[in-house]
C-alpha positions as a Markdown table, in Angstrom:
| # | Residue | x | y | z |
|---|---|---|---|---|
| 1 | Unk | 178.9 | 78.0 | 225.0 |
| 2 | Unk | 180.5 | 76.3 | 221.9 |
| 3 | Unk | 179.1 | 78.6 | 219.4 |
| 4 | Unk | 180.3 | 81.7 | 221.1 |
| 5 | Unk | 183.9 | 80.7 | 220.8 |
| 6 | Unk | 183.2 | 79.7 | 217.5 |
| 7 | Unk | 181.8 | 83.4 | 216.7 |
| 8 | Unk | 184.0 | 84.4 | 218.2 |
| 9 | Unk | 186.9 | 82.9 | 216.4 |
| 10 | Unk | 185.1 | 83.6 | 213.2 |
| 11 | Unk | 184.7 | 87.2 | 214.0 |
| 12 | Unk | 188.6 | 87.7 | 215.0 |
| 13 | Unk | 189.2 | 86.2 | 211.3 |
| 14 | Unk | 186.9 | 88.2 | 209.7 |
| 15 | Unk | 188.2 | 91.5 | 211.2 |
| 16 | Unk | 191.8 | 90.2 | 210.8 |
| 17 | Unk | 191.4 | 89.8 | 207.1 |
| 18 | Unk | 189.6 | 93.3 | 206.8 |
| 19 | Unk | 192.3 | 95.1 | 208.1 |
| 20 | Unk | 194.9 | 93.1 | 205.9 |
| 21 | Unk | 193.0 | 94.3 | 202.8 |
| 22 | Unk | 192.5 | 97.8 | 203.9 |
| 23 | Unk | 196.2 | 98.1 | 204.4 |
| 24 | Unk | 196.9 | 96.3 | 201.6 |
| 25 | Unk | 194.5 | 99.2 | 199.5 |
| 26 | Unk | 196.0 | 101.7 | 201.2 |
| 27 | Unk | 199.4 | 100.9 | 200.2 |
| 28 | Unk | 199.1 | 100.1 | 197.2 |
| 29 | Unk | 196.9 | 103.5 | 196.3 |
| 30 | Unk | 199.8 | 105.5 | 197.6 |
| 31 | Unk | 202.4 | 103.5 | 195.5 |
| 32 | Unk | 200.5 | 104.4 | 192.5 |
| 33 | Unk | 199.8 | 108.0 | 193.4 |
| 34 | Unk | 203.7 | 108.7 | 193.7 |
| 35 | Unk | 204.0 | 106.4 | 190.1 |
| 36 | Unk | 201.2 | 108.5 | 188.3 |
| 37 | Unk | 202.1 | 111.9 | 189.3 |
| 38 | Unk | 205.3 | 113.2 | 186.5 |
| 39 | Unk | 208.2 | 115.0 | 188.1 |
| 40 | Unk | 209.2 | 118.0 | 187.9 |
| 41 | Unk | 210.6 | 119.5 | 184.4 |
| 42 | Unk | 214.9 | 119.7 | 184.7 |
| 43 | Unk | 216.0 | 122.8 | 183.8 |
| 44 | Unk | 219.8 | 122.4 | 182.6 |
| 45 | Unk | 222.9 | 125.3 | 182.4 |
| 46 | Unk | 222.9 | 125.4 | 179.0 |
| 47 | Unk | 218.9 | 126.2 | 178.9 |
| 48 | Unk | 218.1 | 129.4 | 177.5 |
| 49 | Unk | 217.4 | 132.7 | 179.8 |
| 50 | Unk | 214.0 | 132.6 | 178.6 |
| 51 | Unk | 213.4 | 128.2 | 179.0 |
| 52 | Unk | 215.0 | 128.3 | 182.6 |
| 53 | Unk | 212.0 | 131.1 | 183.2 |
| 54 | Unk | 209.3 | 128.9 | 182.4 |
| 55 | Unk | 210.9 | 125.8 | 183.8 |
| 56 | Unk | 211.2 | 127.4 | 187.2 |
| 57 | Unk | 207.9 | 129.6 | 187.7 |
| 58 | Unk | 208.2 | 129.4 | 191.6 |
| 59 | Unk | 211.7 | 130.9 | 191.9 |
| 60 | Unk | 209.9 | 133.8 | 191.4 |
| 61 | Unk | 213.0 | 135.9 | 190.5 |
| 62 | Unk | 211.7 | 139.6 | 190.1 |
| 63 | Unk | 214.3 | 139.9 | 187.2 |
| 64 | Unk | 212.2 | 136.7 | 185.4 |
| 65 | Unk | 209.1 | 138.1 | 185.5 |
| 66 | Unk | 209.5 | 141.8 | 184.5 |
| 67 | Unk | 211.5 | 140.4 | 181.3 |
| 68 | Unk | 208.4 | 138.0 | 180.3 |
| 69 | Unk | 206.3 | 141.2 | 181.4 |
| 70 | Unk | 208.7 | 143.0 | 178.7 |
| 71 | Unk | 208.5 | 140.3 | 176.0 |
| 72 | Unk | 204.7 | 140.2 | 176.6 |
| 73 | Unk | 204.0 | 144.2 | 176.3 |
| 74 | Unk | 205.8 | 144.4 | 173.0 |
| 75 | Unk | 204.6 | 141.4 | 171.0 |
| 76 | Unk | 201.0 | 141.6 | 172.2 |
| 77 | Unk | 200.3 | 143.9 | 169.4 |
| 78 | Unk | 201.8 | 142.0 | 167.0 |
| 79 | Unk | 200.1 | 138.9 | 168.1 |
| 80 | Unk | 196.7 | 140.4 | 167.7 |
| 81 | Unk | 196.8 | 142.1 | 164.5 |
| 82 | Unk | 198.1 | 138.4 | 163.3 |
| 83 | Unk | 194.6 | 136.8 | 164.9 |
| 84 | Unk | 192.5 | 138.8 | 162.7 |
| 85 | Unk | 194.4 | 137.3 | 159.6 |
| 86 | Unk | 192.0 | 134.1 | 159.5 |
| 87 | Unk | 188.5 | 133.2 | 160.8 |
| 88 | Unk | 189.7 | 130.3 | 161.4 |
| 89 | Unk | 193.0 | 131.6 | 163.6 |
| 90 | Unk | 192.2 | 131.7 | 167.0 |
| 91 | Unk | 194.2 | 131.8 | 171.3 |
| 92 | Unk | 194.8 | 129.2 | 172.8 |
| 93 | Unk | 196.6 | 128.0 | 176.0 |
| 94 | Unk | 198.5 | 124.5 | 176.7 |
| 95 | Unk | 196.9 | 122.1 | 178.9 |
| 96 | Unk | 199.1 | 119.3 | 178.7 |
| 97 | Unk | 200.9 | 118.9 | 181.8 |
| 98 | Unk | 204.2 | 118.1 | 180.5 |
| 99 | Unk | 204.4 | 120.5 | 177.6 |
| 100 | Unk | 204.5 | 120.2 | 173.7 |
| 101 | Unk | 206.9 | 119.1 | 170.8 |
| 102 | Unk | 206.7 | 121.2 | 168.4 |
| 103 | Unk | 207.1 | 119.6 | 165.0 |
| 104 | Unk | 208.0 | 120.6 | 161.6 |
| 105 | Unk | 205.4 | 118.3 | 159.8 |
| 106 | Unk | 201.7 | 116.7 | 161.1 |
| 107 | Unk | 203.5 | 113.5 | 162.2 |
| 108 | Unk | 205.0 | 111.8 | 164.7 |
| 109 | Unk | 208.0 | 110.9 | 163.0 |
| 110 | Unk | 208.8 | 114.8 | 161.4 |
| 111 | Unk | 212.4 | 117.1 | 163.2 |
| 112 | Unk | 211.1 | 118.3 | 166.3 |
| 113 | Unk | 212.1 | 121.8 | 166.0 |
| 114 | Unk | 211.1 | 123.3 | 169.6 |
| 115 | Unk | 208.7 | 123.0 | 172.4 |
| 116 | Unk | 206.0 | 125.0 | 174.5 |
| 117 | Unk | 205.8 | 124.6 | 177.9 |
| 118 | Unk | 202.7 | 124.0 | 180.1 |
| 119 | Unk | 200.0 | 127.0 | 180.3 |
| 120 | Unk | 201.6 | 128.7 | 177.6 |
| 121 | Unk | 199.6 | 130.8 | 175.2 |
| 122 | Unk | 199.8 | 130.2 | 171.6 |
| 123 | Unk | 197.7 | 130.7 | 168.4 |
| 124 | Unk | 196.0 | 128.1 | 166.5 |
| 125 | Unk | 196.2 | 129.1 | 162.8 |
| 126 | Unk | 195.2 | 125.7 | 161.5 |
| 127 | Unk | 194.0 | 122.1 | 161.8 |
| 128 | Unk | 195.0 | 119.1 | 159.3 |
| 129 | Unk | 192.0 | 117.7 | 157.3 |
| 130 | Unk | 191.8 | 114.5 | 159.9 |
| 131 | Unk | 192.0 | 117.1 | 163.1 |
| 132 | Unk | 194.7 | 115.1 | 164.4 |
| 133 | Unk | 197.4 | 118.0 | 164.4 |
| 134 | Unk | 197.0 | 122.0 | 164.4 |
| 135 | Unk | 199.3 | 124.0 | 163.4 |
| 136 | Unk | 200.4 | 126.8 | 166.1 |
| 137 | Unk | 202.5 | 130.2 | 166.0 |
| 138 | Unk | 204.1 | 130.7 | 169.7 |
| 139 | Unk | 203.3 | 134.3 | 170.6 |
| 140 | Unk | 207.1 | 134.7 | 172.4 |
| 141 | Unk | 209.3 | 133.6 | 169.5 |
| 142 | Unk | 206.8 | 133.5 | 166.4 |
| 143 | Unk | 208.0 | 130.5 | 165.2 |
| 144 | Unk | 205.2 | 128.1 | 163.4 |
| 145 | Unk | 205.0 | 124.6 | 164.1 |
| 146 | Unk | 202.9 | 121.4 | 164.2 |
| 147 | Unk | 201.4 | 119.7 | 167.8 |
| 148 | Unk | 199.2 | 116.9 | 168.6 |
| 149 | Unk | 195.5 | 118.3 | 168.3 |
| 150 | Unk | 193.7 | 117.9 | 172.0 |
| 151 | Unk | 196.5 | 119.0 | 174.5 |
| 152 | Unk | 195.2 | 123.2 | 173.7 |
| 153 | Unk | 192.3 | 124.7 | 175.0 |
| 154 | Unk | 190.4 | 128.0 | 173.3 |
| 155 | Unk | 190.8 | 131.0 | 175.2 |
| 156 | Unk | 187.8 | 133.3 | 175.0 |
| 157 | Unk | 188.5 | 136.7 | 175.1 |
């Protein structure tokens, strides 16, 4: 009779101590999910037409997308008589989540002189001799820059 009040007792701890740990997972899982996921990009009132487009994709104004339908109708021959310039010149689309800096030199510490957003398309026209920057032409404006080498991904056409 003893030892079943003393399994007993031991089996109420046990139990007891699992569910503090679960919870105690549990919370702390969440917690980090809501620290590791980035909010939303701001989009400001003095943000360009064509920024507060991209920065708001779901707003889904018709206006929006027949003017980046417009942009892309007329430079897409542009951009791809400028791909056949260089074997070595290829598509390619953003895959960082939070977008790029665009640079003016292969460094960290060059003028930022713009940005492309996230699931942009660009073309790569170079890489710097340690492949740690490439050197990009954004197909909307044209304007040449350096980004960090790894945040693009090759689109095959």
């Amino acid at each position: 009779m003893r030892w079943k009040n003393v399994t007993k007792f031991l089996l109420g701890i046990s139990l007891a101590l699992a569910i503090l740990i679960s919870g105690g997972v549990a919370v702390a899982l969440y917690f980090l999910h809501r620290v590791a996921t980035p909010p939303a990009k701001p989009v400001f009132s003095n943000d360009s037409a064509e920024v507060k487009a991209r920065g708001t994709p779901r707003a889904g104004s018709n206006t929006a997308s027949s003017g980046t339908q417009a942009a892309t109708t007329t430079t897409t021959p542009e951009v791809s008589s400028t791909a056949s310039l260089s074997p070595g010149t290829y598509k390619a689309r953003v895959t960082w989540a939070q977008g790029l800096s665009v640079r003016s030199e292969p460094s960290l510490e060059a003028e930022r002189i713009g940005g492309v957003g996230y699931n942009e398309e660009l073309t790569v026209l170079e890489t710097n001799s340690d492949k740690s920057w490439q050197k990009i032409r954004i197909e909307d404006s044209e304007q040449e820059g350096w980004v960090k080498a790894g945040n693009v991904e090759r689109i095959e056409e």
